[in-house]
N, C-alpha and C positions, 0 to 999 in steps of 0.2 A: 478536558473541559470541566469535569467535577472538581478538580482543582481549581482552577480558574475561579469557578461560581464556590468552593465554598472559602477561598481569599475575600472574595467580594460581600458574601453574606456574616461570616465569622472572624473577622480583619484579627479582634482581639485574641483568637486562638490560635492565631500563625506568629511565631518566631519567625522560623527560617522555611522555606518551600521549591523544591525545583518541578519546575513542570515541563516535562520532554514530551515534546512531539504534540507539538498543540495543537487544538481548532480554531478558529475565527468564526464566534455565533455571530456574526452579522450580519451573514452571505445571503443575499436569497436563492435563490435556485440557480439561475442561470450563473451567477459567480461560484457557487459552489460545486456546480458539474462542470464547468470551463478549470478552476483551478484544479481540484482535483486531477480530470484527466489532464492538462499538462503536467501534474506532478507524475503520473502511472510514464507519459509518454519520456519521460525525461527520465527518468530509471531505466526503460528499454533502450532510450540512445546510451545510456552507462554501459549496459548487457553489452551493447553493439560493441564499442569501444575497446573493452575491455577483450573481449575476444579476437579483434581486430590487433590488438600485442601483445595478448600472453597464447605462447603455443605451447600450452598446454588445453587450450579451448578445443574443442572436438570437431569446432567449426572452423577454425584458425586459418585464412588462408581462401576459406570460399564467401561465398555470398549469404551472409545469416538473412540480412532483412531479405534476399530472397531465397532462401527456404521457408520463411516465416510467412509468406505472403502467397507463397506457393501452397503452404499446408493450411492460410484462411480462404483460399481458395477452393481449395477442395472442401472443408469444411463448409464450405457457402453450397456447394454444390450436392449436401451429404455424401459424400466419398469418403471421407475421412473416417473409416471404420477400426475401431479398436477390437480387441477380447477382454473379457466374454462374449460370444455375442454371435456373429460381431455388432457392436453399437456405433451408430453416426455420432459421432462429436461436433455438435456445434461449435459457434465460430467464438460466440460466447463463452461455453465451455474451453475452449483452447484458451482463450483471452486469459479470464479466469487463473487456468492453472499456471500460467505465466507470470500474471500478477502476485499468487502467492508466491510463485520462486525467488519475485524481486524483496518480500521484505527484509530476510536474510540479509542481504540477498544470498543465492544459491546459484550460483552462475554457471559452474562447472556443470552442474545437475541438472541444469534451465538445459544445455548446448546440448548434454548426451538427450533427454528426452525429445529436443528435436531431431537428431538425428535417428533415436529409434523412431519415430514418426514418420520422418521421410524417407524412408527403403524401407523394402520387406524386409521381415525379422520373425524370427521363429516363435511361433504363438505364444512360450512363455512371455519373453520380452514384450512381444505387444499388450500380454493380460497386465503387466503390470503398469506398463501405459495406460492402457483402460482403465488402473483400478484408479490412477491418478485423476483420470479425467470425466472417470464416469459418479465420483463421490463427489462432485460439488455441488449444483443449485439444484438439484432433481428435488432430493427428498425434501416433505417439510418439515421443519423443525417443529418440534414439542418446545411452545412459547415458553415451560417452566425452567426445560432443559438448556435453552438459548434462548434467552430474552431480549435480544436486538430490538427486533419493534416496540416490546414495551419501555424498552426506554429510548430509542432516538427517536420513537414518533411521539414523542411529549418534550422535545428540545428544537425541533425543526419543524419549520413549516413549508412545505415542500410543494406546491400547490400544483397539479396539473388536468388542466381544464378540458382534455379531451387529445386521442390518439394523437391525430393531426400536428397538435403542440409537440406531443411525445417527441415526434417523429422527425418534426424540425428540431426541437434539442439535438438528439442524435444525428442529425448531418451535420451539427457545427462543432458537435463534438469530435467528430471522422473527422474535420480540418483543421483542429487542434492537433489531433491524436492518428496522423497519417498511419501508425503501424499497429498501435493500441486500440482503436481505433474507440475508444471510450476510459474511464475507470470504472472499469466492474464495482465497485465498491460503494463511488457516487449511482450509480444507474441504480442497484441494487437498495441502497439505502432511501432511494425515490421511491422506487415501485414499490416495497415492500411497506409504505406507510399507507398508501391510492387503498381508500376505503377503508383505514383503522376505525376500530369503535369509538374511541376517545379523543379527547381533544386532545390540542396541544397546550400544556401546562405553563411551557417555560417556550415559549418562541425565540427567534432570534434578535437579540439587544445589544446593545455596545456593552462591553466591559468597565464596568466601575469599581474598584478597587478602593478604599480609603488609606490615606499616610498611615503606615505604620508598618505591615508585612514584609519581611526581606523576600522577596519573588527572584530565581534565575530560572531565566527559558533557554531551551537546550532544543537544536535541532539537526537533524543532520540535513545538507544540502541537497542531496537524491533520497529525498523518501517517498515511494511510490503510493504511502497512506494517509498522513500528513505531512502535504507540501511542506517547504520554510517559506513559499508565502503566507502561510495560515500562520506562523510564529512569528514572523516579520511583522504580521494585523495586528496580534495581539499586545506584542510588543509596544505598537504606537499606538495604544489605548490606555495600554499602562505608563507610560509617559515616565516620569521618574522614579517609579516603583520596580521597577525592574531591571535585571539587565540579562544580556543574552550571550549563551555559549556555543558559539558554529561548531559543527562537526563537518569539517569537507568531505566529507564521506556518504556511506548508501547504505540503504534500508532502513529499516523504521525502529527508532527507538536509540537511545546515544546511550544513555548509562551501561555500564560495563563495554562498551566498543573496545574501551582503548586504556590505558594508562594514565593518559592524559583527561580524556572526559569524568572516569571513573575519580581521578585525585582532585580534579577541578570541582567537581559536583559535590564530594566528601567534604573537602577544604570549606568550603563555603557552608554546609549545610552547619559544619562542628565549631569552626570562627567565623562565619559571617563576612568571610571575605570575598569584595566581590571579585569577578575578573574585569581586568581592562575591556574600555571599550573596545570594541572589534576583535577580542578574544577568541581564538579560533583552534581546533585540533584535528593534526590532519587526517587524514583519511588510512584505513589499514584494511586493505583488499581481501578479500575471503581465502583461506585456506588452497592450498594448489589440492586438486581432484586425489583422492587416496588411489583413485584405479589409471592406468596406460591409458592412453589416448589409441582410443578402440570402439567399435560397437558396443553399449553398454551392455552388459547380460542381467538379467532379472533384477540381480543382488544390488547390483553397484546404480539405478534410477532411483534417488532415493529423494526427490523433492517431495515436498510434504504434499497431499492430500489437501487439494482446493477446497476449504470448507465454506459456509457462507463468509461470504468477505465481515472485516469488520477492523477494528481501528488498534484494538488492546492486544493484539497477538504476537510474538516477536520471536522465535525459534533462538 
């Protein structure tokens, strides 16, 4: 989006600009927590998919969405006890750690963490489970250290008038999002403005752009952080200023994926050339697991550490 707005504010200091993985400042709330989670929930049916025909998945062959639904269960119920501890993991917190594994995405690593989850496992294994899932929304952040609120709550206006509202979002979210059952990332980036000090500076506006900037947007089709509907919006506000690079592919973030994105995005930025319409590159699957298809042991659970969600992060 700072791309975006400084195309729009400084037209004559853009040559050439790609902007991957965009937002659509249009949205108000309710569009904003509906697309997002279908984007979270549409990266989990990839997870699914995906381990559904490569056996190499740890899951390969059983019922992932029920394990999955098995272990937000327990979690619903506080059961779901990790190490140190032992500590409850919220259903939240599971969400969460799932949602980072998709930006990668991290797939292999997403399947082994649920399966040390679901059987007993020897207390190392489960502490490094815990560490995964006991390091995400707990602490709070030091505003200087992580400045999230201070600046998406001066780009959004996120307005929520009372729990009750809250609470209806969140059921229509759960029918969006039957397994996800939200995007940790929209929820999080709501609740975390409810009661900021300051206003919002820059709320949400249509995109204005003036002739002149060469603009390519770049998305990948499963991005569980910004949808390609948020790129598809912004695309048709930019009208004939732009053009747009699909990545049939997952997770957040296109530049370096591939061959293809990487020489398409260079091409363009160094001649200015654009690509055809409906220009698209396919998809290249994450890495096969370094470890057997086994109970993970400590070493080999190596998804990253749920930190506060947020939009610029991309392993």
């Amino acid at each position: 989006m700072i791309g975006q707005q400084y195309a729009e504010r400084f037209p004559h200091r853009v040559r050439a600009m790609t902007l991957d993985s965009n937002m659509d400042h249009r949205l108000g709330i309710r569009r904003f927590l509906a697309t997002q989670t279908d984007g979270a929930q549409g990266s989990f049916d990839e997870f699914v998919a995906w381990c559904d025909r490569d056996s190499s998945c740890p899951l390969h062959g059983d019922d992932l969405r029920g394990v999955w639904h098995d272990l937000l269960a327990r979690a619903d119920r506080g059961e779901l006890l990790v190490e140190p501890g032992p500590v409850a993991v919220t259903a939240f917190e599971l969400i969460n750690a799932v949602f980072s594994g998709l930006y990668g995405p991290h797939w292999h690593q997403l399947a082994e963490l649920l399966v040390t989850l679901d059987q007993p496992a020897p207390a190392p294994t489960k502490a490094v489970a815990g560490h995964q899932l006991a390091t995400g929304l707990a602490a709070e952040a030091d505003v200087s250290a992580a400045p999230f609120q201070a600046i998406f709550c001066q780009d959004w206006d996120l307005p929520v008038p009372d729990h009750r509202e809250f609470a209806r979002q969140l059921r229509q979210l759960d029918r969006i999002a039957p397994d996800m059952r939200c995007s940790p990332l929209a929820v999080y980036a709501t609740v975390a403005c409810l009661g900021w000090p300051s206003e919002v500076t820059n709320p949400q506006q249509p995109l204005r752009v003036p002739v002149g900037p060469q603009l390519l947007l770049t998305s990948a089709v499963h991005d569980p952080s910004t949808p390609y509907a948020w790129t598809l919006g912004a695309l048709s506000q930019l009208r004939r200023h732009a053009s747009l690079l699909t990545y049939e592919g997952w997770g957040h973030g296109v530049y370096g994926r591939s061959d293809c994105t990487t020489g398409t995005i260079d091409t363009f930025l160094v001649s200015l050339h654009r690509p055809a319409q409906g220009a698209s590159c396919p998809g290249v699957e994450p890495a096969p697991a370094a470890t057997p298809h086994r109970v993970p042991t400590p070493d080999a659970v190596t998804v990253p550490p749920p930190e506060q969600p947020r939009w610029w992060h991309r392993d």
